[in-house]
C-alpha positions in Angstrom: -0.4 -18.8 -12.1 2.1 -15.7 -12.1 0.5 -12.1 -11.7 0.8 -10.0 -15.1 2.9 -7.1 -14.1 2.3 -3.5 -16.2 4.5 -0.6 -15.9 2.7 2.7 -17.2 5.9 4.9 -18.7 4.8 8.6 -18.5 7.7 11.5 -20.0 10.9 10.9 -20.7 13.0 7.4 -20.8 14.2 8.0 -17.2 11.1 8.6 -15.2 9.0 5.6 -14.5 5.3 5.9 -13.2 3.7 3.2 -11.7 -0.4 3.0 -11.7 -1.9 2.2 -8.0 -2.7 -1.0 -8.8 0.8 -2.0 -9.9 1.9 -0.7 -6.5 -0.5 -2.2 -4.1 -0.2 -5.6 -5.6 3.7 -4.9 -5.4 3.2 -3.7 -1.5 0.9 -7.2 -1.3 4.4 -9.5 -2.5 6.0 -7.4 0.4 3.2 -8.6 3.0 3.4 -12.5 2.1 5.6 -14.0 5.3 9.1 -14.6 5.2 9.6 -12.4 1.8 12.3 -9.1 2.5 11.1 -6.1 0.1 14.6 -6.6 -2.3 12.9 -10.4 -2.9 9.7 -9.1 -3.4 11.1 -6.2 -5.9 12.4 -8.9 -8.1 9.3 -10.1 -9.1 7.8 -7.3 -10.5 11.3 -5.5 -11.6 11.3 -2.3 -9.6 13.8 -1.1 -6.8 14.0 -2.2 -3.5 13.7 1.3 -2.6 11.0 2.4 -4.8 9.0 -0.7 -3.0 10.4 0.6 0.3 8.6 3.7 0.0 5.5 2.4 -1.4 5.5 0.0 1.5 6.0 2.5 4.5 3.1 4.7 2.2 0.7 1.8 2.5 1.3 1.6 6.4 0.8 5.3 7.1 -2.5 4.8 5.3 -3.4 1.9 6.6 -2.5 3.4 10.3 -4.2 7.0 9.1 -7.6 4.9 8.3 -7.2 2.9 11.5 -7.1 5.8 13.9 -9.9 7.6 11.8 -12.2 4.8 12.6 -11.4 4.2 16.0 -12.5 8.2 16.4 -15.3 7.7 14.9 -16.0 5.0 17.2 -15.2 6.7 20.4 -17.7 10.0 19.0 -20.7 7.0 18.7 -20.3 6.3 22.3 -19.8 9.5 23.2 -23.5 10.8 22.1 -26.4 10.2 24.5 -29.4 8.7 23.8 -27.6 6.8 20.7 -29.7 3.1 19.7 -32.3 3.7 22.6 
C-alpha cells in the first residue's frame, strides 16, 4: 500500500510548509537502498533540493544525538564507585 502524503500550506500561494512528519517519512524514501534523493522527491512531490536539505538536517541530528550519548557514556565510566 502507498503512504498518504499531506502538505500543510501556511501564508501565501508560494511558500510551502511541510509538518515533521511529512519530512521524516520523506528523509525515510531517501534512506531505502539504491533510491537517489531526486527519485525519492518524486514520490511525495517536493524538490530534490528541499529533500536535500531535510536529508543532510536528519544526519546532523542523528550525528548530534550520537556523539551526545557516546558522552554521556564516557562521564558513566568516568565516575568511581559507579554499580559497586
Amino acid at each position: 500500500m502507498r503512504a498518504q502524503w499531506k502538505q500543510c500550506q501556511v501564508g501565501s500561494n508560494y511558500t510551502k510548509r511541510y509538518s515533521d512528519e511529512y519530512k521524516r517519512d520523506a528523509v525515510e524514501l531517501v534512506r531505502s537502498p539504491g533510491r537517489t534523493v531526486t527519485e525519492a522527491a518524486r514520490e511525495p512531490g517536493v524538490s530534490s533540493e528541499s529533500l536535500r536539505g531535510w536529508v543532510k538536517k536528519a544526519r546532523a541530528a542523528q550525528d548530534t544525538g550520537s556523539a551526545r550519548a557516546a558522552g554521556r557514556d564516557r562521564a558513566e565510566r568516568r565516575r568511581p564507585g559507579r554499580g559497586a
